[in-house]
C-alpha positions in Angstrom: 2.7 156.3 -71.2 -1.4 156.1 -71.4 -0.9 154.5 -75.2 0.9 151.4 -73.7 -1.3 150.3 -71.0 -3.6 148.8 -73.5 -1.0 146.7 -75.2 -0.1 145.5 -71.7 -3.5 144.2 -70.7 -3.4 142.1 -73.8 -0.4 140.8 -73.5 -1.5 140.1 -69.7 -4.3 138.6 -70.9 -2.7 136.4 -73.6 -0.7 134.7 -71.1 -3.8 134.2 -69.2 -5.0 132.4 -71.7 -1.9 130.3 -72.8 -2.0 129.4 -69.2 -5.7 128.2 -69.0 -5.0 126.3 -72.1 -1.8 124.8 -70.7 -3.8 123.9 -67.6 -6.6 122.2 -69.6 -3.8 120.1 -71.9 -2.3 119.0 -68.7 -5.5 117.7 -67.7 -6.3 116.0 -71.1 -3.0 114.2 -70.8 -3.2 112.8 -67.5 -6.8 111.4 -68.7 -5.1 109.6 -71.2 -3.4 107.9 -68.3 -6.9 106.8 -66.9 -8.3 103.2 -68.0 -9.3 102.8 -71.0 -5.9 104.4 -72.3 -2.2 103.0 -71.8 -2.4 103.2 -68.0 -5.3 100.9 -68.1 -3.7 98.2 -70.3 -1.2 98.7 -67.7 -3.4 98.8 -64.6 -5.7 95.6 -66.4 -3.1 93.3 -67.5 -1.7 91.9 -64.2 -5.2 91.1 -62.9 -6.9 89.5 -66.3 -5.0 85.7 -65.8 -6.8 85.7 -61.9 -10.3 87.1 -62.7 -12.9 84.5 -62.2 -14.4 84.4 -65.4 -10.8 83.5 -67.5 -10.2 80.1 -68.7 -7.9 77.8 -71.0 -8.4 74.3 -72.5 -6.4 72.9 -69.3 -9.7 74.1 -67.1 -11.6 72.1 -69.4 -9.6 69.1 -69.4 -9.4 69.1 -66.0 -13.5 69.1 -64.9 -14.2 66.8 -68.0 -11.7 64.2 -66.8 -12.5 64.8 -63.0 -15.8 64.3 -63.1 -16.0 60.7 -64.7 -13.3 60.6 -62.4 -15.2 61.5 -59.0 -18.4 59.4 -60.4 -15.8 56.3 -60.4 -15.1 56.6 -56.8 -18.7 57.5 -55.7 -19.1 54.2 -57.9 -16.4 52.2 -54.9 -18.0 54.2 -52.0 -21.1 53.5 -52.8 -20.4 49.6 -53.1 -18.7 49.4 -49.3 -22.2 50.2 -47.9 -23.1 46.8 -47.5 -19.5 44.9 -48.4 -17.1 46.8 -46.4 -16.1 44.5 -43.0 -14.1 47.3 -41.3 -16.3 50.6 -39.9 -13.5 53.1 -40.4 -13.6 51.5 -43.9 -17.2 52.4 -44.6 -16.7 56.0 -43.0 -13.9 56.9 -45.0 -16.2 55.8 -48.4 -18.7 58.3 -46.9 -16.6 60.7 -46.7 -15.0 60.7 -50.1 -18.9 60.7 -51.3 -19.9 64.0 -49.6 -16.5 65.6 -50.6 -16.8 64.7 -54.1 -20.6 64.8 -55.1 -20.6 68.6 -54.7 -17.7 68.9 -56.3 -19.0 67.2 -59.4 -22.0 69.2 -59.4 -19.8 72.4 -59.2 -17.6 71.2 -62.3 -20.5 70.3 -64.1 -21.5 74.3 -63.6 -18.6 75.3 -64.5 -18.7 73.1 -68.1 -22.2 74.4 -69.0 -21.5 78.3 -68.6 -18.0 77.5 -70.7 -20.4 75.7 -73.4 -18.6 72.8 -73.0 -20.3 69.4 -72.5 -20.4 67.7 -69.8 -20.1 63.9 -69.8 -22.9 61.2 -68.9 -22.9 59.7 -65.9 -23.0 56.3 -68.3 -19.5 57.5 -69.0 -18.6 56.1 -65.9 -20.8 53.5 -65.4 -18.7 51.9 -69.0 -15.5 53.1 -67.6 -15.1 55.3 -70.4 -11.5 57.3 -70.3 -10.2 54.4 -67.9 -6.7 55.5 -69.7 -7.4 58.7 -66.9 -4.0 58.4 -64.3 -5.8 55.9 -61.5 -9.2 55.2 -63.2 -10.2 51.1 -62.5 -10.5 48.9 -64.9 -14.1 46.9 -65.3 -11.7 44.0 -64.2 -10.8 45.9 -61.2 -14.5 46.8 -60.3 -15.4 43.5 -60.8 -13.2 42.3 -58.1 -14.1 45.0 -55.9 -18.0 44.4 -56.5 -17.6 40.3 -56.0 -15.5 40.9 -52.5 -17.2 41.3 -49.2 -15.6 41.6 -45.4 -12.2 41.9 -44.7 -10.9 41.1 -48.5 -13.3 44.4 -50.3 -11.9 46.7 -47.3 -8.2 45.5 -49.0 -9.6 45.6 -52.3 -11.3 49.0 -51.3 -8.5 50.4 -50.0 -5.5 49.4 -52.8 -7.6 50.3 -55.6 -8.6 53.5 -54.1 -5.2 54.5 -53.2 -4.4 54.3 -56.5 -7.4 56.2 -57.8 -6.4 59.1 -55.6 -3.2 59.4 -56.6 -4.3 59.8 -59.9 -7.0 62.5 -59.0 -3.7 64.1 -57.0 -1.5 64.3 -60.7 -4.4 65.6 -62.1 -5.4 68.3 -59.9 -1.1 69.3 -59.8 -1.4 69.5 -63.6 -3.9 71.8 -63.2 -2.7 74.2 -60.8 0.4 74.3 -62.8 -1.5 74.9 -66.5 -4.7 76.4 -65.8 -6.3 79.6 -65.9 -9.6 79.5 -63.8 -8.9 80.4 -60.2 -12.0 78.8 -58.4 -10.5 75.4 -60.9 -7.0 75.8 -59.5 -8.7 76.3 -56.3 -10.7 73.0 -56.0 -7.8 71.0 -57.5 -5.3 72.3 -54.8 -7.8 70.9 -52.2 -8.6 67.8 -53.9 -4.5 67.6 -53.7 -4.6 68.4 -50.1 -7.4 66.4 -49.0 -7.1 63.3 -50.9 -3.6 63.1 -49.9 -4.6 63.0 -46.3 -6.7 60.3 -47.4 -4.1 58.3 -48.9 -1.6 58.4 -45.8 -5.2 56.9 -43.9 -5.4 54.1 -46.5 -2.2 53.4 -46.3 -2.3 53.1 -42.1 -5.4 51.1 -42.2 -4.0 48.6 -44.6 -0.8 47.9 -42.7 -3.0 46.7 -39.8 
């Protein structure tokens, strides 16, 4: 009986071992799991399109055309300072100036850590891209610069009707295509807002 007792212990101790090994190959397995392994392509995956830092050629599109775009209407704000006739004409241009100014400055940001460049504020000034959905012509600005009183606050408000809703299709066309969230972010505000804006444009002129 005494001669098996030995061969017992080892075989106890064998599975011992087998077990702590088992143990430790359970343990390597479920690291594989971790990130870094399949479960973190799987884990990473759904979040990479909405992380900040992500961006497509639509992104770019969108802030190079927007900001000529924004310096365009700055450019009409600017000019019913001293033209406008109508007060609630002259507020609204203020208003689209301190909604849009920070937003070019933000878009320009955005260009610059993208490498991408950004475009002149002379691009504006010569109308360049005009072919952008609501830009002016130099013949439109021209009428708008030579008007004063109650015929610019028409002018004004026409031309800048027109001007939003082409910022609106291009801020849509970005939500719907792009990739940068703070991007798709501004352009559904710029959507929101100058839509308002439109709807008060449209009130004031049927006055």
């Amino acid at each position: 009986m005494h001669s098996h007792r030995p061969l017992v212990r080892r075989v106890a101790g064998a599975v011992t071992v087998l077990t702590a090994l088992a143990a430790l190959t359970a343990c390597g397995d479920n690291g594989s799991d971790s990130p870094g392994h399949s479960g973190g392509h799987g884990n990473g995956s759904p979040s990479a399109p909405a992380s900040p830092g992500k961006h497509n050629s639509a992104d770019v599109a969108f802030a190079t055309g927007m900001i000529p775009h924004h310096r365009q209407a700055l450019e009409m704000a600017e000019l019913a300072t001293d033209r406008a006739g109508s007060a609630e004409v002259r507020k609204l241009a203020k208003e689209i100036e301190d909604a849009q100014e920070p937003e070019i400055r933000k878009m320009s940001g955005w260009l610059r850590s993208w490498g991408e460049p950004v475009p002149r504020p002379d691009d504006a000034g010569d109308h360049a891209g005009h072919d952008m959905p609501g830009m002016m012509s130099p013949e439109d600005m021209g009428r708008l610069e030579k008007s004063s009183g109650r015929a610019f606050d028409t002018a004004f408000l026409e031309l800048m009707i027109k001007h939003h809703e082409g910022a609106v299709e291009m801020a849509r066309t970005e939500q719907k295509d792009g990739a940068y969230q703070p991007a798709k972010d501004m352009a559904k505000e710029i959507e929101r807002s100058q839509s308002a804006e439109i709807k008060q444009m449209r009130e004031l002129l049927d006055r």
